[in-house]
C-alpha positions in Angstrom: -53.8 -121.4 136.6 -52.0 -123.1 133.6 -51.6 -122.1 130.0 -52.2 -125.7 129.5 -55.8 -125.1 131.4 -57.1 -122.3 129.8 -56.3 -123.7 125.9 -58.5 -126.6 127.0 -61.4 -124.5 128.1 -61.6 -122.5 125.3 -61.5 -125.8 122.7 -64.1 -126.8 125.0 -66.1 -123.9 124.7 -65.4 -122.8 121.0 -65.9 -126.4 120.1 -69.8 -126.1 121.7 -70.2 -122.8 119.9 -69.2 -123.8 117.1 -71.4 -126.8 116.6 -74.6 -124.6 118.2 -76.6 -127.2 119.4 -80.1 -127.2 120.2 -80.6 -125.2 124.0 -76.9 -123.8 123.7 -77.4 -122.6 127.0 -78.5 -125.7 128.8 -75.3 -127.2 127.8 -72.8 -124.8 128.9 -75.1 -124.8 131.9 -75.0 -128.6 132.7 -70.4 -128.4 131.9 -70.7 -125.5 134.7 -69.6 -122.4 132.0 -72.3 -120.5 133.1 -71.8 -120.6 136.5 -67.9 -120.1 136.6 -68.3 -117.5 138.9 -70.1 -119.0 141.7 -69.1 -121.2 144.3 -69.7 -124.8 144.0 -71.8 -124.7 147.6 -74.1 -122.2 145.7 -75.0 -124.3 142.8 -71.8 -123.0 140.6 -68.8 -124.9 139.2 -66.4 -122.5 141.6 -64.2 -121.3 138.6 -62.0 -118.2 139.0 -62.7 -114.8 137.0 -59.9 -116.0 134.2 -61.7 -119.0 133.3 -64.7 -116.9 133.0 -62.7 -114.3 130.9 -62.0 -117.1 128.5 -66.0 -118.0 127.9 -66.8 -114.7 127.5 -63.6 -113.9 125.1 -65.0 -117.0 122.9 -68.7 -116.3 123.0 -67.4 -112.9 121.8 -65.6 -114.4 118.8 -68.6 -116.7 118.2 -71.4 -113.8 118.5 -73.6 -116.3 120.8 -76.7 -114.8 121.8 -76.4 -115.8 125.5 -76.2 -113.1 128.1 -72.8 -115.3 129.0 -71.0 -111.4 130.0 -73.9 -110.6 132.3 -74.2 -114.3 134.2 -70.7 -114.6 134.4 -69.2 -111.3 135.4 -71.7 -109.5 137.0 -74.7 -112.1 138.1 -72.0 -114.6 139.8 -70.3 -112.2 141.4 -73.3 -110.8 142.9 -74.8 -114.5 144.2 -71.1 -115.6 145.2 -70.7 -112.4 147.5 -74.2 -112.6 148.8 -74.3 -116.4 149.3 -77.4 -116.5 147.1 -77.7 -120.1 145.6 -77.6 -120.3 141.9 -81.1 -120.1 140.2 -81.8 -122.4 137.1 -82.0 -121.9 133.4 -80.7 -118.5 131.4 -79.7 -115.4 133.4 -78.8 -111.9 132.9 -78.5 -109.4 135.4 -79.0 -105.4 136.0 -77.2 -103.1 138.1 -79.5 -99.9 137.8 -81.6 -98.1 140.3 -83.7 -100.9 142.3 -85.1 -100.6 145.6 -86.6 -103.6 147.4 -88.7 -103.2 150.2 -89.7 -106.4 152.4 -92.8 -108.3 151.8 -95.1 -111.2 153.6 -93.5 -114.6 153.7 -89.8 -113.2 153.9 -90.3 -112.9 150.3 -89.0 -109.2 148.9 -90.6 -106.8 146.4 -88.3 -104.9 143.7 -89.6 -101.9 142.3 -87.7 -99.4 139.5 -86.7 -99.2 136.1 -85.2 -101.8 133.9 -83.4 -100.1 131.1 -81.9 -101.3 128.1 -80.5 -105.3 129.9 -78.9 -107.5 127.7 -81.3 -110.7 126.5 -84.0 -110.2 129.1 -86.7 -111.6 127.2 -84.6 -114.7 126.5 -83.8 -114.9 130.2 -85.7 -117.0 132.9 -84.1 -115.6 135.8 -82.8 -111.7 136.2 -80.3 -111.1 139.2 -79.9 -107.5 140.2 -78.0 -104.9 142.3 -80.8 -103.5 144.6 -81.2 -101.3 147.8 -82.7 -102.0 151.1 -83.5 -100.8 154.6 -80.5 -102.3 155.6 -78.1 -101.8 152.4 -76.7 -103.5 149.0 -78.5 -106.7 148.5 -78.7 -109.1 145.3 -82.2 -109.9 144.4 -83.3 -112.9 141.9 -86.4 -112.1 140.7 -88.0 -114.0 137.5 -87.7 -112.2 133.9 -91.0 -110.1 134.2 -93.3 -109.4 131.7 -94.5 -106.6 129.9 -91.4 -105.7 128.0 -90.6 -102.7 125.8 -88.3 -104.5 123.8 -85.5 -103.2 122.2 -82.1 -104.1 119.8 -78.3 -102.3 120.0 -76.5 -102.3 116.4 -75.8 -105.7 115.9 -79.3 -107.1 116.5 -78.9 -108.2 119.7 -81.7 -107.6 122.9 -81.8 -105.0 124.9 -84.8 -104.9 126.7 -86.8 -102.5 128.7 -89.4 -102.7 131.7 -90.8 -101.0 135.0 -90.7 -103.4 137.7 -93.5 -102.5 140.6 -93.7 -104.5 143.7 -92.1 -107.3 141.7 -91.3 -110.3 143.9 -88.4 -111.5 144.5 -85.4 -113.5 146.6 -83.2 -110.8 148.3 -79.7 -111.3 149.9 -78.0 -108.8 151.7 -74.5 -107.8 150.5 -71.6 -106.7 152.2 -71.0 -103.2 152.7 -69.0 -101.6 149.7 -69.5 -99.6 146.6 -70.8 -102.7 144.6 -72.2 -100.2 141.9 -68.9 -99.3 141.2 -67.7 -102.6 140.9 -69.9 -104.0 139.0 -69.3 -101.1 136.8 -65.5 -102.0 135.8 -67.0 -105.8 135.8 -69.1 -104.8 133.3 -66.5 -102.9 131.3 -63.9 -105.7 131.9 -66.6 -107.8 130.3 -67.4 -105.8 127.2 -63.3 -105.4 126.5 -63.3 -109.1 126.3 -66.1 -109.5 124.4 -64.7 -107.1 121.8 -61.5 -109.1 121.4 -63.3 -112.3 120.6 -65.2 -110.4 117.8 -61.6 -108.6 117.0 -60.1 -112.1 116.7 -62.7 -113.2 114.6 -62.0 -110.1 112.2 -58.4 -110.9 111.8 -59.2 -114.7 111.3 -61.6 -113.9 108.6 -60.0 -111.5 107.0 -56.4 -113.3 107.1 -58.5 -116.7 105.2 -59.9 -114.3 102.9 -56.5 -112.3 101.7 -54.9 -116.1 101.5 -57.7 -117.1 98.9 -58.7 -114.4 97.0 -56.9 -113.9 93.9 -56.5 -111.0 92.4 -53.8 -110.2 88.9 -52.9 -113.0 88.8 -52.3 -113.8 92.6 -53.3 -114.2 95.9 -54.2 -110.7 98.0 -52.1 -111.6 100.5 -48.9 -111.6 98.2 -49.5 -108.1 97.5 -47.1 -105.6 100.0 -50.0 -103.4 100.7 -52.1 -105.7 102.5 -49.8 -107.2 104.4 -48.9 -104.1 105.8 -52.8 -103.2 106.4 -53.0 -107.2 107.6 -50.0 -106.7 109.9 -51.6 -103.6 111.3 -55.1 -105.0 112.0 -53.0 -107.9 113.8 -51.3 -105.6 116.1 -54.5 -103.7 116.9 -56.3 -107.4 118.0 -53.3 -108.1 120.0 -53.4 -104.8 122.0 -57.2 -105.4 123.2 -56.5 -109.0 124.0 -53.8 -108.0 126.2 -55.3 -104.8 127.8 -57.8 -107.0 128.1 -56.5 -109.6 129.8 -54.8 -107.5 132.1 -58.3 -105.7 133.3 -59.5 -109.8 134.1 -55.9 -110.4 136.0 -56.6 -107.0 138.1 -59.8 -107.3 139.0 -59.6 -111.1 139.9 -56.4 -110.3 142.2 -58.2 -107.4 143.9 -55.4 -105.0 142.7 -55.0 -101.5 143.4 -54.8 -100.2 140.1 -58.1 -102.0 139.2 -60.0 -99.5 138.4 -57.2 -97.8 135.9 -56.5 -101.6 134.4 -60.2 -101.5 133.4 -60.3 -98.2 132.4 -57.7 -98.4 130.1 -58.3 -101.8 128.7 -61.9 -100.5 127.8 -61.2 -97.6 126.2 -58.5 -98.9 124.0 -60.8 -101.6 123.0 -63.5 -99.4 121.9 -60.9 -96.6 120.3 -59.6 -99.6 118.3 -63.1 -101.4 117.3 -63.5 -98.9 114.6 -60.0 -99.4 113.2 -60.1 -103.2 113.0 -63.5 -103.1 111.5 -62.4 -100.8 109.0 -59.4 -102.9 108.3 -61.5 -106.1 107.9 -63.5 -104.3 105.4 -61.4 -102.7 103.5 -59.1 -106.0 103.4 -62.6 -108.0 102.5 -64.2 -105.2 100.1 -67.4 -105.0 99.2 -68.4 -108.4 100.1 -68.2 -107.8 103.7 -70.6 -105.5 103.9 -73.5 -107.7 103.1 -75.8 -109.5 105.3 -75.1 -112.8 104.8 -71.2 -112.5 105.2 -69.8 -113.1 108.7 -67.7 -110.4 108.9 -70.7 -107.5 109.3 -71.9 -109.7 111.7 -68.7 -109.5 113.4 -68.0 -105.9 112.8 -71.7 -104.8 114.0 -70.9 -106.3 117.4 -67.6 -104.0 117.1 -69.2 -101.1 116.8 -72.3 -102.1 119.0 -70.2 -103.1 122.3 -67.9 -99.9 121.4 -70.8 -97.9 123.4 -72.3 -100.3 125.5 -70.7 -100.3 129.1 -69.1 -96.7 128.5 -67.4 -95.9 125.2 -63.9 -94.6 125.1 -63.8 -91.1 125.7 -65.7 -92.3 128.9 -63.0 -94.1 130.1 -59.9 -91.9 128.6 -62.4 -89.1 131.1 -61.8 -91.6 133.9 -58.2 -92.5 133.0 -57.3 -88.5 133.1 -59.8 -88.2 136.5 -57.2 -91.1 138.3 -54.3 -89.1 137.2 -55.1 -85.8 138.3 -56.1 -87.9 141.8 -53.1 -89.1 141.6 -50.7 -86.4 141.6 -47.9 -88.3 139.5 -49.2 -89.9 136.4 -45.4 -92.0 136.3 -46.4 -93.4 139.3 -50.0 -94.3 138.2 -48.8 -96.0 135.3 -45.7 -97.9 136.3 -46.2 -98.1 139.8 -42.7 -96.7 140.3 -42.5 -93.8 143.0 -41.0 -90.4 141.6 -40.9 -88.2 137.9 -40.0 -89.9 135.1 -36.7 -89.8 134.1 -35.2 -87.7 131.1 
């Protein structure tokens, strides 16, 4: 995959969320973002998990209210493993505790509890994680009814329901711990997501030192904030990376996977607070209001911090895969052996 490749999809992408048209989703849908994931013989556009990782950065930056993470890192993955074909319109997707049972007409019915998933009242179609008689399966059921709904920090849905007997399309999986994959998915997904709305921080906040002037000259002239500026830059360039790396090891299957994630997600939560704070304090009072774009920006920050595990969650896990370990050097560098003095 090119340098060259990925620039062009996220112009491509930026430029859409940018301009907002009307049905945001149907467009991405009908230039095959949404369905990165899946393969084209299911109804997708057959991407890999890096071109997905470049939507979801820039729906990130852009704070669209599209469950893009869900469809594109944990739905497709689910239909593209099960062979499920692609349903239509908006989609989020669940990985909680569902059991399906077999109903008349080959048709399934879904029964447990939906809490807290990500623009479910927006969504037409929900694809889930469920259990069966005979194992793993991934069920598309219609968004149901009923909701109790509900709003993390920045604003955005997180709905709630009870499905009971709900009916539904079911497609055995193969055998594996899918919950726990679609767990550093998940995680992989919310790291990116935070260094879109990181980016967007720095961006805003690098504009707004450039043109405000204060004794007599621009804030950015002033040695102080461009050490603070330089800082904040640093700290968006570490999630991006860790980041990226989480994508690179989960797309390749790695090994160290589940440490890639684990670290990539708990540095990008540890370092949400800092680059808010930064872009605040940079800003002053004026990005705290409302209508500013930066507490738009920074809500998202602290709101994805939690969702998806927070950092000490993952710092838990990162120390849990050393002690499995038995040599943390190794863990880390891949290098057999203590590390040298």
């Amino acid at each position: 995959m090119t340098g060259d490749h990925l620039r062009d999809l996220a112009e491509a992408v930026r430029g859409l969320l940018d301009a907002r048209p009307h049905a945001l989703w149907a467009r991405l849908e009908e230039l095959g973002f949404t369905s990165l994931t899946v393969p084209e013989p299911q109804g997708g556009s057959g991407g890999t998990l890096t071109d997905a990782a470049v939507v979801v950065r820039e729906a990130g930056a852009a704070g669209a209210a599209l469950p893009l993470a869900e469809a594109l890192f944990i739905a497709g993955p689910l239909l593209a493993a099960s062979g499920a074909t692609l349903p239509p319109g908006t989609m989020t997707a669940y990985t909680g505790d569902l059991v399906a049972q077999p109903g008349p007409g080959g048709r399934w019915r879904v029964t447990g509890p939906l809490i807290r998933v990500p623009w479910l009242r927006s969504a037409d179609h929900l694809v889930a994680l469920v259990g069966t008689p005979d194992g793993p399966g991934a069920a598309v059921l219609p968004a149901p009814a009923g909701l109790s709904p509900g709003e993390n920090l920045a604003g955005e849905e997180r709905d709630s329901a009870v499905l009971d007997g709900a009916e539904a399309a079911v497609t055995p999986l193969p055998p594996g711990p899918w919950r726990h994959e679609l767990e550093l998915h998940g995680a992989a997904a919310r790291a990116l997501q935070l260094a879109g709305a990181a980016r967007a921080v720095l961006t805003l906040t690098t504009r707004h030192v450039a043109e405000r002037v204060q004794f007599g000259r621009p804030l950015a002239r002033f040695q102080a904030v461009q050490h603070r500026l330089a800082r904040l830059a640093a700290d968006v360039v570490t999630v991006e990376v860790a980041a990226d790396a989480a994508v690179a090891a989960l797309r390749d299957g790695a090994e160290d996977r589940e440490l890639a994630v684990a670290s990539a997600k708990a540095e990008a939560s540890a370092l949400a607070r800092s680059v808010a704070a930064a872009g605040h304090q940079l800003h002053g009072a004026i990005g705290f209001t409302m209508e500013h774009r930066l507490g738009a920006c920074t809500r998202r920050l602290w709101a994805w911090r939690e969702e998806h595990g927070n950092e000490l969650h993952w710092q838990r896990r990162c120390a849990d895969l050393a002690r499995g370990s038995g040599d943390v050097w190794e863990l880390v560098t891949g290098e057999p052996g203590s590390r040298p003095l």
